[in-house]
Every structure is written in structure tokens, then in C-alpha cells.
N, C-alpha and C positions, 0 to 999 in steps of 0.2 A: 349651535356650533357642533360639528360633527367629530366624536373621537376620532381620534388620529390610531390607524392600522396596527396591530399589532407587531413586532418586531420576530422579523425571521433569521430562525440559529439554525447555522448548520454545524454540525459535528465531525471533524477531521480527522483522520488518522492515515499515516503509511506503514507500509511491508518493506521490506528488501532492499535496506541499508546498509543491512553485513555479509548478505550474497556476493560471490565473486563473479558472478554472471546473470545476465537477464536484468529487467530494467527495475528502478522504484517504481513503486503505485501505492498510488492516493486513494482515499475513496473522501465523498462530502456525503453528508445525509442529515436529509429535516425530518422531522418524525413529529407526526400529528400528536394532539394531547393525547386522543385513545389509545395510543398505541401501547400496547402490556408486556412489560417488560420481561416476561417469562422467567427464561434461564439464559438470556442474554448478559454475557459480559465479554471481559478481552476475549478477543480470540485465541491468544495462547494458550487460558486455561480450556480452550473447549476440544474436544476429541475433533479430530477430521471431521466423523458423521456428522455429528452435532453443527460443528461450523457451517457444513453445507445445509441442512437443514433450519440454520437460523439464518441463514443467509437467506433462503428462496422464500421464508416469512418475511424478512425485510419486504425482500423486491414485491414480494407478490401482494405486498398492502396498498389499496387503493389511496391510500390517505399521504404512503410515504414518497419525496422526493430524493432520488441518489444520483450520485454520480462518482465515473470510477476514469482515474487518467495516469498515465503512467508517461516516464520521462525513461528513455531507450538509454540502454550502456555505454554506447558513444558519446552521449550528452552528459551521461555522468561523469566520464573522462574528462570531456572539455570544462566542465561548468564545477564541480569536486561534489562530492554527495551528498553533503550540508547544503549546498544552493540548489541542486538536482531534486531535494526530498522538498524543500520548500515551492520550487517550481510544479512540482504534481500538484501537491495540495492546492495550491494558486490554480492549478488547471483543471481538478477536478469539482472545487466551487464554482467556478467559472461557469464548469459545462452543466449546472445542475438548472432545471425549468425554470427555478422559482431563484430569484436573485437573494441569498444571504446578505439579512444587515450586518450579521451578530457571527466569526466563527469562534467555536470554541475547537481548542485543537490538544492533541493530546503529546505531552512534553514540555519542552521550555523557550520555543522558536515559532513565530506565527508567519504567516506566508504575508507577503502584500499586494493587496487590490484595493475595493470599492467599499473594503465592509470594515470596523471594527473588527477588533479578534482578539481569545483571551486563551494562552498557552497554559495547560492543566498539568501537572507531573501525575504520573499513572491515572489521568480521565479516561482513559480506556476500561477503566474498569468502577471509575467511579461516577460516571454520566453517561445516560444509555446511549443517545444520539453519536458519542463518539465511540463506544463499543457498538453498536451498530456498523460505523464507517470500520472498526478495524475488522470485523466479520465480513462484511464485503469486499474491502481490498487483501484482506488473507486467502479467502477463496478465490477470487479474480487471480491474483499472481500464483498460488499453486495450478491454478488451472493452464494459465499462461505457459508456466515451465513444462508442463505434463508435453504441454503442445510444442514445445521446443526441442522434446526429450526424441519428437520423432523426427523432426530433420538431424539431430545430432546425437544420438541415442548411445554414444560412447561414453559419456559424463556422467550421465545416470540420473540427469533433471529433474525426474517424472521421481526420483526418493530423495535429495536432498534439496531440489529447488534452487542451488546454485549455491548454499552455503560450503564450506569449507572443511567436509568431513572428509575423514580419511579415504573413502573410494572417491572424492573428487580429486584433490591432491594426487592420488597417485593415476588417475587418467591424466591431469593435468600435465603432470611427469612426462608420461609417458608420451601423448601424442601434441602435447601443448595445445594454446590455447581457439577458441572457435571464436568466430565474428560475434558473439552474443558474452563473451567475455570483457570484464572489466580493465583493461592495460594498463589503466591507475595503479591498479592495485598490487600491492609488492609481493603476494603469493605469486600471481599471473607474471609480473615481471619477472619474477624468478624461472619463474616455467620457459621464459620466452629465453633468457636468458641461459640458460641451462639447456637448451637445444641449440645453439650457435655452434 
């Protein structure tokens, strides 16, 4: 009788739930036994440099499977950003080589597909596979916005990412809101609102 395969986990996380512009993203990632955990943890506690740099160790492991999907600001509109963040995660296992039996995902909401899945409150820092996925999807969508910052480079993308700091707000103000904006959202309503 031959054992039966071992079970494959993939590790969850997203970015840009509280951005008022630019899409969610997902990342999924299977991480081989070898893989050494270094100074990998959440992304937030890690400097810029650092995230990029633990990020291009992910990718660049022969051992590792990832994948990174992201769900556009219109769809976050139509669908509200609790189903939008669940829909990445859903899209980014999906697109990963090796099909996950097992996600583990970081928070208290798991996406649904083909696999099992176990929602961790702060796994991001305490199971490497999913600080993995939040180090890829943190880099992926800073990069994303960087790239957004030159078709629209009045909001100032490429430094806050699309959060809601005081020089977005007052671009907001000022020339309201760009197609890459969330219209859900009641800052942005205001904006649109407040130029009538």
C-alpha cells in the first residue's frame, strides 16, 4: 500500500483594505520544508528595503510556489471590500502551480474553493508561509501604486499608496477623485460630492 501524498498549505494574506484608491492584493505561497525562515515576518514590521529584499528570497527560491492576484477598485465598489479581499485570496490560490489542499490565511475570514482553510488572527507574523504571502503582496501592491503614481502623479501614490493621509485628502479636495479611486468610500464620496 502506498502512502498517500503529503498535504499542501498554502499561506494567505492581503494588502489594501484601508487604501482609498488602487485595487486589494492577495498573495498565496507554499514554502518548501527548507526554507529558512531568516528575518522573515509581517510585512509591516519590516523596513521598505528589507520587504523588498525578503520578497526577491521568496520568489527567487527554487523550492517556493507563489502567487499574487489582486481584485481592481471598481470591483471593490460593486462587490464591498470584505468580499473583494476574500475574492483575491480565492484568486491568488487559485493561480498558484501546485493546487493548495490546506489554506492557512491570516485574520478571521477564509476565501472559498477546492481546499480546506484555517483563518489565523495575526498569522502573519506567527506562520512563516503566511508572512511570506504578506511580504509579497505588500511589495506587489506598493509597486503597483508607484506605477499608478505616473499616470496620475497628482495624489502622490508612489508615498502613501492610496491610504488616507493628509496630502491625499487634500489632492482629493482639490481636484477630486481619478478612475483608480474607491467611490464606495465616504472620504471619496465627500470629495465627489463637495466639487458639485
Amino acid at each position: 500500500m502506498s502512502a498517500s501524498p503529503a498535504r499542501v498549505v498554502a499561506g494567505v494574506d492581503e494588502v489594501g483594505r484601508g487604501p482609498l484608491a488602487g485595487p486589494v492584493m492577495a498573495a498565496a505561497v507554499i514554502l518548501p520544508d527548507d526554507f529558512e525562515a531568516g528575518r522573515l515576518t509581517d510585512s509591516k514590521k519590516l523596513s521598505a528595503k528589507r520587504r523588498e529584499s525578503e520578497a526577491d528570497r521568496i520568489r527567487s527560491h527554487p523550492g517556493v510556489v507563489w502567487s499574487i492576484a489582486r481584485v481592481e477598485a471598481a470591483e471593490i465598489d460593486e462587490l464591498n471590500i470584505h468580499r473583494a479581499t476574500l475574492l483575491a485570496m480565492a484568486r491568488a490560490a487559485e493561480g498558484l502551480d501546485r493546487a493548495p489542499d490546506h489554506l492557512l490565511v491570516d485574520g478571521t475570514h477564509t476565501p472559498n474553493g477546492p481546499w480546506t482553510a484555517e483563518a489565523i488572527i495575526k498569522g502573519d507574523g506567527s506562520v512563516l508561509a503566511i508572512s511570506a504571502a504578506s511580504v509579497i503582496a505588500k511589495v506587489a501592491r506598493d509597486r503597483w501604486m508607484s506605477e499608478l503614481h505616473e499616470q496620475y502623479p497628482d495624489y502622490g501614490f508612489d508615498c502613501h499608496a492610496g491610504y488616507p493621509t493628509k496630502d491625499h485628502m487634500e489632492a482629493l479636495g482639490a481636484i477630486g477623485p481619478c478612475p483608480e479611486h474607491r467611490r464606495s468610500y465616504r472620504p471619496v464620496q465627500r470629495a465627489i460630492s463637495g466639487r458639485r
